[in-house]
N, C-alpha and C positions, 0 to 999 in steps of 0.2 A: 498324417493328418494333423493339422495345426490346432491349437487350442480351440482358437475361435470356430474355425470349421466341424470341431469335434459338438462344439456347443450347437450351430445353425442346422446341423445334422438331427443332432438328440431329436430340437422340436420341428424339425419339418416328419421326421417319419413320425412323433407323437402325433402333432396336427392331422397327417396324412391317416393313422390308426384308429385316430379318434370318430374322422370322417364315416372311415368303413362303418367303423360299428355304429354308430348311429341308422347307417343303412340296411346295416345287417347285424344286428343286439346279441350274438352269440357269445355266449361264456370264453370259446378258445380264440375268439377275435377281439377278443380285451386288448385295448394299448397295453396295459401291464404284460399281457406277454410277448402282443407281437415287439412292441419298441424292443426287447430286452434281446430275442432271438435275432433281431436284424443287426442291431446293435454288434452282436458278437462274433454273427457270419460277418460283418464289415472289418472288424478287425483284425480279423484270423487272415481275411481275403488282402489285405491292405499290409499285414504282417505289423500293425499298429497296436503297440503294446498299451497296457493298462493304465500304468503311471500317465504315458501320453494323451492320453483319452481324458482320462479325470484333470489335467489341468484347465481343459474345458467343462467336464460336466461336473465338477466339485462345486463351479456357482449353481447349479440346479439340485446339489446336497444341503446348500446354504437356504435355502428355501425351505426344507423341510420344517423347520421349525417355528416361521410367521407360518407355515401352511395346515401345520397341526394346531395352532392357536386362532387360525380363522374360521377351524371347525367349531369354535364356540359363539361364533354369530349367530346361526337358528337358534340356539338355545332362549335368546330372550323372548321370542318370537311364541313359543312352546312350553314359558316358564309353568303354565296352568298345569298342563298334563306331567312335568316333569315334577311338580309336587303333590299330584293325585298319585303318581306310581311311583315317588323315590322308596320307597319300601323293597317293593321288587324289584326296581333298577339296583340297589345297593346289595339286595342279600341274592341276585343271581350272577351280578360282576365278582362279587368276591368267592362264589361256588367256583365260578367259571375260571378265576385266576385260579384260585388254592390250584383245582385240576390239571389246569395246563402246566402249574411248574410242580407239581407231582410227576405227571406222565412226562415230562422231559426227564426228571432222573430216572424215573423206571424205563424208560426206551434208553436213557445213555448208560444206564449198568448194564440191560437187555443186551448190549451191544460194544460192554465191556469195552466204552472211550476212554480215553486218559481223561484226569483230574479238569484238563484245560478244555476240553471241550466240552467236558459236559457241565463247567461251568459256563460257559459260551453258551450251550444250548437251553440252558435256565429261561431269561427272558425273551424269548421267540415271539411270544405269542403280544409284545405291544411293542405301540410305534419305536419303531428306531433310535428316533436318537435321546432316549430314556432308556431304552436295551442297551446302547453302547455304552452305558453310566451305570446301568446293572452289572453289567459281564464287569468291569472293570473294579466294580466293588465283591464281588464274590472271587474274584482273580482268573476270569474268563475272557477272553482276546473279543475284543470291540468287535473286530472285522469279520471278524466268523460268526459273531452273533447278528451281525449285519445280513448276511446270507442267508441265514434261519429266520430270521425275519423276513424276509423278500418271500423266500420258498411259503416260508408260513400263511403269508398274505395272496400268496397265488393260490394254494391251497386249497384255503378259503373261499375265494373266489370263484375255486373250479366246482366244487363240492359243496358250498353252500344252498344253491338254491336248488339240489337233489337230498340236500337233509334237512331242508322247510319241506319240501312236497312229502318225505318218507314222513317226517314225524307227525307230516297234516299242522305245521307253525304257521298260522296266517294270519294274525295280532301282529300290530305294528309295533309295538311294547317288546312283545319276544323275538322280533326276527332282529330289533335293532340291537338288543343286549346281545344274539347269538352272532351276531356282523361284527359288532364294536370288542366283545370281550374277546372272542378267535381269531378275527383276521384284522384286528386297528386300523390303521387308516384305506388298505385296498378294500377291507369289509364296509366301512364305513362309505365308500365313491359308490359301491355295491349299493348300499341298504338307501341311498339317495334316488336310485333309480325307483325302488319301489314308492315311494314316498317322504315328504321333505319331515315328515313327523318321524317314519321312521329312520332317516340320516339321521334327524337331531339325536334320537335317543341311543344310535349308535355312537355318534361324537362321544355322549356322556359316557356312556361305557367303556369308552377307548381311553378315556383320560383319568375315569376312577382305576380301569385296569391296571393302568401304568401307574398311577399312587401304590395301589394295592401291591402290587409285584414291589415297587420300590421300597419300600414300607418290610413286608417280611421277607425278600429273597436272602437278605444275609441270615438271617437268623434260620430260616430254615436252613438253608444251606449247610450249616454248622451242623444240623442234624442228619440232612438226607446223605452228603457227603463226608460223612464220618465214617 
């Protein structure tokens, strides 16, 4: 498969994913999973290795980053509510980080990784390509925090809206903090369905998440990985 065909592929079956679920809104018929599983029964079937693939689909990596800065558009939209609740959007993003990169070194001792991955698995829990800036300053491999990222974000996805129903979360304020600070930007296309208030407020917590994590992942690190 040729670059460019690797690329017109990617978004015909995103297109074609997207269609479904529209029709049929189920959690396991997400374009995040189907594109990813067709994707890689194509390659195996086609014996079309990886590097060959990404000289196409790296221009749709190149993306991430205008695409995570356009989740700041509703925000001016929603400035009102965003400074009636920044209290709570700030002290349950930074709950919700400190946690996440807790429970990743207590799951990577749990599981007795080496040094490298369980610095890798540190920033999971926010967008990409600020994880690949974390791993790389704690001395944890980009590309594998890449993948804990992905997995992290389906996660989310899959399991989020069975733990707004268990915990009875139906405030748009709380479901957006638990989408944006857990699962960054698949939480966030997530937390857009229920409401454009509660995307916005998801946005903000994907992007304080990722300060926050940037902010002390070295410094803790120094301690949890000592």
């Amino acid at each position: 498969m040729t670059a460019l065909l690797c690329l017109v592929f990617t978004l015909a079956i995103y297109l074609l994913a997207k269609k479904m679920y529209k029709k049929m809104p189920k959690v396991y018929l997400s374009p995040l999973i189907i594109v990813p599983v067709v994707i890689i029964v194509a390659l195996l079937t086609t014996n079309t290795s990886y590097s060959s693939y990404n000289k196409g689909g790296s221009i749709l990596t190149l993306l991430l980053q205008p695409a995570t800065v356009a989740f700041a558009i509703p925000l001016y939209k929603y400035l009102k509510e965003l400074k009636q609740y920044w209290r709570e959007i700030v002290t349950g993003v930074s709950l919700g980080s400190l946690v996440a990169i807790t429970s990743s070194v207590l799951v990577a001792k749990g599981l007795h990784l080496d040094p490298g991955l369980e610095s890798s698995l540190l920033p999971h829990s926010i967008t990409t390509p600020i994880a690949m800036n974390v791993a790389t300053m704690v001395g944890g491999v980009p590309q594998i925090t890449a993948v804990f990222v992905v997995m992290t974000g389906l996660m989310g996805l899959l399991i989020g809206p069975y733990t707004l129903k268990l915990l009875k979360i139906d405030g748009e304020i709380a479901r957006g903090i638990l989408y944006g600070t857990s699962a960054h930007g698949t939480g966030t296309s997530k937390a857009f369905e229920f409401s454009p208030l509660t995307g916005t407020i998801s946005s903000i917590s994907m992007v304080l998440s990722a300060i926050i994590t940037l902010a002390i992942s070295p410094v803790l690190s120094m301690f949890l990985f000592s």
